[in-house]
Legacy VTK file of the C-alpha trace (Angstrom):
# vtk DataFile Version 3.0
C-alpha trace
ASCII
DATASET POLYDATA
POINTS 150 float
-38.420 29.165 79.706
-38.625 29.304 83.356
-41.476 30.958 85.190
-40.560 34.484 87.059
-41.025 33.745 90.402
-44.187 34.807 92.497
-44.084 38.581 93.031
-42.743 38.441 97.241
-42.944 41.537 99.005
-40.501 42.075 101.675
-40.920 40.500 104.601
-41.100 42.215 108.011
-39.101 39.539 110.577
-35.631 37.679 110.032
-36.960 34.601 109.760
-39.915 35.516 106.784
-36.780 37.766 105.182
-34.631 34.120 105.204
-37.241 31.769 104.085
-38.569 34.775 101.046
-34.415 34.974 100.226
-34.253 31.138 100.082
-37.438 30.524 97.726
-35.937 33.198 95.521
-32.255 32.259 95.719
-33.850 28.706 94.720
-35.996 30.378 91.423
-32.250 31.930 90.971
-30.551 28.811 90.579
-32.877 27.225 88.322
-33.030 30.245 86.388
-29.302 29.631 85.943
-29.532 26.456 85.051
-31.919 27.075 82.323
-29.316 29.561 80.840
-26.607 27.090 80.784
-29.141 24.557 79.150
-29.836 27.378 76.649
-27.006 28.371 76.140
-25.259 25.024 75.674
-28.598 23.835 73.519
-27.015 26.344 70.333
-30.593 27.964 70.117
-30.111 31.320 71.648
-33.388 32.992 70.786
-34.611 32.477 74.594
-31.572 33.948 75.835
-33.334 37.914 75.860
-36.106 36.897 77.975
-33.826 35.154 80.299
-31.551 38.009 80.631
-34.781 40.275 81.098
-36.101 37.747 83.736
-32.315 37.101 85.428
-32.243 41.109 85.746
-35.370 41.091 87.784
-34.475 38.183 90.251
-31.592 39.759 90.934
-33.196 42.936 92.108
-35.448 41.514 93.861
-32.838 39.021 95.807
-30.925 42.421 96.422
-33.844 44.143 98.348
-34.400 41.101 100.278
-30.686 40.715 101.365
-30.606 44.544 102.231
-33.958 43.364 104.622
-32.047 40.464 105.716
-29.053 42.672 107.103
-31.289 45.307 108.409
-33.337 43.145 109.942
-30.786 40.217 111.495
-30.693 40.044 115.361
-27.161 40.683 117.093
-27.463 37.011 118.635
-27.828 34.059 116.174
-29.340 32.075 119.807
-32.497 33.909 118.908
-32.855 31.840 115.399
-34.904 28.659 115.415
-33.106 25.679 113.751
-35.378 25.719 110.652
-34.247 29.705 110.108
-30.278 28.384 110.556
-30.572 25.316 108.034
-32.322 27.901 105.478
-29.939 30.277 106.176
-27.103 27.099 105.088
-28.551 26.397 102.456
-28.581 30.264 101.214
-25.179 30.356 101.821
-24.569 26.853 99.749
-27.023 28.047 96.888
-25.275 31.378 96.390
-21.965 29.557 95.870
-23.763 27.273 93.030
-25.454 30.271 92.029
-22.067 32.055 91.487
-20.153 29.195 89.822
-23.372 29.050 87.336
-23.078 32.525 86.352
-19.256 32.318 86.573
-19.950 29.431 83.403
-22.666 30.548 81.942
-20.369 33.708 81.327
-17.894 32.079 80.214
-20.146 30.061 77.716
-21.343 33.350 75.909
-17.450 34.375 75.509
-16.541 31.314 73.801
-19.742 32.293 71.172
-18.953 35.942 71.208
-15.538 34.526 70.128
-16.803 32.507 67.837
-19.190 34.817 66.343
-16.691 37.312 65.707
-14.793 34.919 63.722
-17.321 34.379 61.665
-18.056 37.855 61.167
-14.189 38.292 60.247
-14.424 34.940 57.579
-16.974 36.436 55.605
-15.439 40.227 56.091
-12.526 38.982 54.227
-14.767 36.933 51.915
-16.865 39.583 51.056
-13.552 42.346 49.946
-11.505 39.216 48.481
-14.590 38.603 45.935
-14.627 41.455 43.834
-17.023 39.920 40.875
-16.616 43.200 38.734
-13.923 45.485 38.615
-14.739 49.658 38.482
-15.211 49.651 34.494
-17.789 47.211 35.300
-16.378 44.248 33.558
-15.922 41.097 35.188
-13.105 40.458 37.568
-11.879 36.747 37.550
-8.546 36.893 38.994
-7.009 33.407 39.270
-4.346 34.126 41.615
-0.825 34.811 40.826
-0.809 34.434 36.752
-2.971 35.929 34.371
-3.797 33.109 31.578
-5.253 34.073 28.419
-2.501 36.936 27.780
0.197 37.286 25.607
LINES 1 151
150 0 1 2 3 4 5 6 7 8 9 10 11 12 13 14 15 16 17 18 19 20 21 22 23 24 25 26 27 28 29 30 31 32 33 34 35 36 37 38 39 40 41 42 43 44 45 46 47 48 49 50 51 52 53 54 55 56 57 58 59 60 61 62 63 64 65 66 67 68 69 70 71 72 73 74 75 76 77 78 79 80 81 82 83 84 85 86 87 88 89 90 91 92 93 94 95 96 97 98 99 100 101 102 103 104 105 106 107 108 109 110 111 112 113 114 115 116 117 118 119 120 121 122 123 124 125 126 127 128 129 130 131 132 133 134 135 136 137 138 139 140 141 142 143 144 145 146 147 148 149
């Protein structure tokens, strides 16, 4: 399992808000990635932690883009050219982010799915045995014919 990323308070300029937005947006991604792996891998028992730890990137990569907006100058002349190739890359991470999540999603449908038609198998397994009858005597119905009667 991934490492939560460092604790990052929110920064007080544009450019700190960016570069704190692009170190988490990166954790993000991996974090992502590490899902799919999981997910993919048919041991699931990591998923809960990763869900606990996704929950908590997210929250904090939603108070930093709130900063981000409140704090973004009306002329993008003002931003250096390592604050504009940060802010690409945000903007090409988030779309990688989102197509992650978008199959990662889809990934837990397909075993939701699946587990549900499971569940349904041994449903029907479990009424269709009937071992003993209600006088308590065994019930070994053969299908269609009963043998051993005249």
């Amino acid at each position: 399992m991934s490492a939560s990323p460092p604790h990052l308070t929110v920064p007080g300029n544009w450019e700190a808000c960016v570069a704190a937005e692009h170190a988490a947006l990166q954790s993000f991604v991996a974090l992502l990635e590490e899902e799919q792996r999981t997910l993919l891998s048919g041991n699931p028992d990591s998923l809960i932690d990763l869900a606990d730890t996704k929950t908590r990137q997210v929250e904090q990569l939603t108070r930093l883009a709130e900063q981000r907006r409140t704090l973004q100058p009306a002329s993008p002349a003002s931003h250096d050219d390592r604050t504009l190739r940060l802010w690409a890359d945000i903007r090409q991470m988030a779309g990688r982010a989102e197509q992650l999540n978008r199959t990662n999603g889809e990934l837990i449908q397909v075993k939701l799915r699946h587990n549900q038609q499971a569940l349904n198998v041994l449903h029907q397994a479990a009424n269709n045995a009937g071992l003993y009858g209600p006088d308590g005597q065994q019930n070994l119905s053969m299908g269609g014919r009963n043998l051993g009667r005249v």
